[in-house]
N, C-alpha and C positions, 0 to 999 in steps of 0.2 A: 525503538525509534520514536523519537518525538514530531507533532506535528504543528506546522507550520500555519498561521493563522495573519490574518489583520495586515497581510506587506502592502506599504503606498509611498513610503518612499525608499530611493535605493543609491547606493553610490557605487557607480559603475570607473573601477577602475583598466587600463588597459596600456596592452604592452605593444606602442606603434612600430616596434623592429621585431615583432613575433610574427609567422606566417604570413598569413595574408588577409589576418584581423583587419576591420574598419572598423573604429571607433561608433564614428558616426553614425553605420550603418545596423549593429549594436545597438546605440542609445534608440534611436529610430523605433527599432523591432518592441522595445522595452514596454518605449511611452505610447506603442500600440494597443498594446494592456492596459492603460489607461494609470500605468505609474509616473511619479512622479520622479525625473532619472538628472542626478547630477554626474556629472563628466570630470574624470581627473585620470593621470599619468602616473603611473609607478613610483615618479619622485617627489608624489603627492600625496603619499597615503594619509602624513599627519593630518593635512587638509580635510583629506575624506573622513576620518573622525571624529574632526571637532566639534561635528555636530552628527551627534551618530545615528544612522540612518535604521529604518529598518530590516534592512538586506545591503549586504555587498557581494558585485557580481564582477568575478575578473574576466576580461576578453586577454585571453594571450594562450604561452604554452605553458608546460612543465614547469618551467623557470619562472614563470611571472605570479606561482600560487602562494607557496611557503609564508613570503613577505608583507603578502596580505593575510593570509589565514593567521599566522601568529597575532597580529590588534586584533582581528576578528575575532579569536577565542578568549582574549583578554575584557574584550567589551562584551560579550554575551550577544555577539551577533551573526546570524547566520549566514554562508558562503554558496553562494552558484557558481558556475565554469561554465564559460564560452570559450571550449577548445579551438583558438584559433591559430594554432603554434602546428609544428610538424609532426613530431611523434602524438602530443597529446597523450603520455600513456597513463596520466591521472584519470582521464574521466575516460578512457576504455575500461578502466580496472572497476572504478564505478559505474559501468553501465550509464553513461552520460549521452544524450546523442552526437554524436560528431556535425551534425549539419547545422551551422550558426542561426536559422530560425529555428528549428526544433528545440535547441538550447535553451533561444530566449524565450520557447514558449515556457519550456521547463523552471528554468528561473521565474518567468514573471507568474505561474501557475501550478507551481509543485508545494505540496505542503508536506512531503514527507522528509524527514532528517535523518542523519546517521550522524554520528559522532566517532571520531575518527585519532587516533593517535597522531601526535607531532615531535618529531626527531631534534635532536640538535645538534650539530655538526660542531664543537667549543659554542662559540653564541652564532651561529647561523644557523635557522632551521629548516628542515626539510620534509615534505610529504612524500616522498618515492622511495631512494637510494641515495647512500653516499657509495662513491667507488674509484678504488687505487686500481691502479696499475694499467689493463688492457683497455678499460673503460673509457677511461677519459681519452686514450691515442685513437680509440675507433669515434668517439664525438667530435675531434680535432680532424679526424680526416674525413667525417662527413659533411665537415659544415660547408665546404663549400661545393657539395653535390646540391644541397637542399633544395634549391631553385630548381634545377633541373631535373630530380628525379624524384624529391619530396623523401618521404617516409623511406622509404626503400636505399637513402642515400647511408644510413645508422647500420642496414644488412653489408654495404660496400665496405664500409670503414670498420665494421669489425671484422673482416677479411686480409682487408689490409693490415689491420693491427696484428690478427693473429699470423701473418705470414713472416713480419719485420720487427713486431715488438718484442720488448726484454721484459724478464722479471723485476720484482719490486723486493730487495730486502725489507723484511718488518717483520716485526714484535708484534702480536693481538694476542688481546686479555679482553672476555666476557667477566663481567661482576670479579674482579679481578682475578682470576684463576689464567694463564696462559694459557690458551690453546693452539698455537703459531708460532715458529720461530724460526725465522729462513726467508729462501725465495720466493714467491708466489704470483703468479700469473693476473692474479687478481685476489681483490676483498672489495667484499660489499657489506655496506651499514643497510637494513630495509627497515623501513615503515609498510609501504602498501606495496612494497617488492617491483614494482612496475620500472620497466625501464628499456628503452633502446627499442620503440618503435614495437613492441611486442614479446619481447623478451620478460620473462618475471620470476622471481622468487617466492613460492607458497610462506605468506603469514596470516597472520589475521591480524586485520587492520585495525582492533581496539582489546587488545589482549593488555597495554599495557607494559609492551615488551620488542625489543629491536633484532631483528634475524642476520644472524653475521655467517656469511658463507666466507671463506675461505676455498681459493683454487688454487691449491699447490704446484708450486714448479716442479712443471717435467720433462715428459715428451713434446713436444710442439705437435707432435700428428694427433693425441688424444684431445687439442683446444674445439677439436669438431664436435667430439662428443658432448663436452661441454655446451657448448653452443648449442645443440638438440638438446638438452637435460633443461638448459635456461630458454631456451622456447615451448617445448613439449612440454618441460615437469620434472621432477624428480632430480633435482641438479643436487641434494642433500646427501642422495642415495648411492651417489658414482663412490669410485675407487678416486684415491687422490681432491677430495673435496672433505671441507669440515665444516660444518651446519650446525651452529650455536643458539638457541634461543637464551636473551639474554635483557637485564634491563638498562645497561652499561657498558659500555665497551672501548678500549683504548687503542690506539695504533701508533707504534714507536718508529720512526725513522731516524734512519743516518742525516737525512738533511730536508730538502724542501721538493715536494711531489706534487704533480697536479692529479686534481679530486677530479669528479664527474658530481656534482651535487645537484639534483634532479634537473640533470642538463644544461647546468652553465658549468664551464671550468674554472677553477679555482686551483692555486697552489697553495699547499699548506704542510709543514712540518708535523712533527707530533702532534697527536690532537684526541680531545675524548668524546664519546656520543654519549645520550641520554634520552630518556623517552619521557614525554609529559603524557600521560595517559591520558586520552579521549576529548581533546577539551575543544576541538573543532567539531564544529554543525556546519554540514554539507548537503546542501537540496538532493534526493537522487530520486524523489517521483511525487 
């Protein structure tokens, strides 16, 4: 881990339809430290570059990291999280604090870094998981618990998915070798495996390499077990699952599916992953 030295200025970008983030009250906590903190919008990032700062700190969720980390590791600058989304299962996995001033003390006073792998989705990239099939119908059916139940809204909708959803026909190839062919329940692409409010896949998060789990179509009454193996552990290990470490990976469909890519939905046909090994710098103490 490298450490972090000399921050005084910082560009705080933030995702105003994420949780129950306040920009302002963010920026506030920052220039309490005594930095000096520019303010911009997710549909600002070029902005927050052009003059590149010496930290960028996202205020949002899951969704709001990828977009900024990718110019982040292109400019040689390093990345703080102010979890203020609902799952937040980036900076659980990181040991981040969850409470919006402990964060930004974190940000405005951590000098230690980790370097982190970054996924790509064709050209979207991703810090968590990409994921077919069960994935994204349990994030469609949670979104509109969030308000009312919060985190716990990701445990409701993957109940509901597991009781009413179908499988997904597709083709998956690691480093092109086929490992899939059929129906399956689910496929997950992982970077830091995190996902669904507490749910995860074991990687290591700068190996340089993407974890392709496969849950094959079956029984509908074994998706429990599942569900305990991607909470507890060991989801690698079940009967009926295929656990690939890999640096590349493809997934072939009949037509157009919706993804789950670290928590925003996306539909996409065929499409290939890839990994850039380590090139994100993450504050984590």
């Amino acid at each position: 881990m490298r450490r972090l030295a000399g921050v005084r200025s910082i560009a705080l970008l933030s995702n105003p339809d994420s949780g129950s983030g306040d920009a302002e009250t963010v920026a506030a906590c920052l220039r309490s430290h005594g930095l000096e903190v520019k303010e911009f919008t997710l549909d600002q990032i070029s902005e927050a570059f052009s003059k590149p700062p010496d930290q960028v700190v996202v205020a949002g969720g899951d969704g709001s990291l990828a977009c900024v980390a990718a110019p982040a590791a292109r400019a040689g600058i390093p990345l703080a999280v102010i979890p203020t989304g609902t799952a937040n299962d980036f900076a659980r996995e990181l040991g981040i604090p969850r409470e919006p001033d402990e964060a930004c003390e974190l940000a405005a006073e951590g000098k230690e870094l980790r370097r982190l792998d970054l996924g790509w989705m064709d050209e979207r990239p991703f810090l968590n998981v990409a994921s077919l099939g069960l994935a994204p119908e349990a994030a469609e059916r949670a979104t509109g618990l969030k308000s009312a139940i919060g985190p716990l809204a990701y445990g409701v909708g993957a109940v509901g998915a597991g009781l009413r959803g179908d499988p997904v026909h597709c083709v998956v190839r690691c480093d092109g070798s086929e490992v899939h062919s059929g129906e399956a329940w689910q496929v997950t692409v992982a970077c830091s495996g995190a996902f669904g409010a507490g749910a995860s896949i074991e990687t290591d998060l700068a190996d340089g390499k993407l974890d392709v789990v496969v849950i094959e179509a079956g029984s509908r009454a074994r998706l429990a077990v599942h569900a305990y193996g991607l909470r507890k552990g060991g989801i690698g290990e079940q009967e009926g699952v295929v656990k690939v470490r890999c640096a590349s990976a493809e997934i072939d469909l009949e037509g157009m599916e919706p993804f789950n890519v670290d928590g925003e939905l996306v539909d996409s046909g065929s499409c290939r992953f890839k990994v850039e090994p380590h090139p994100v710098e993450v504050v984590v103490g």
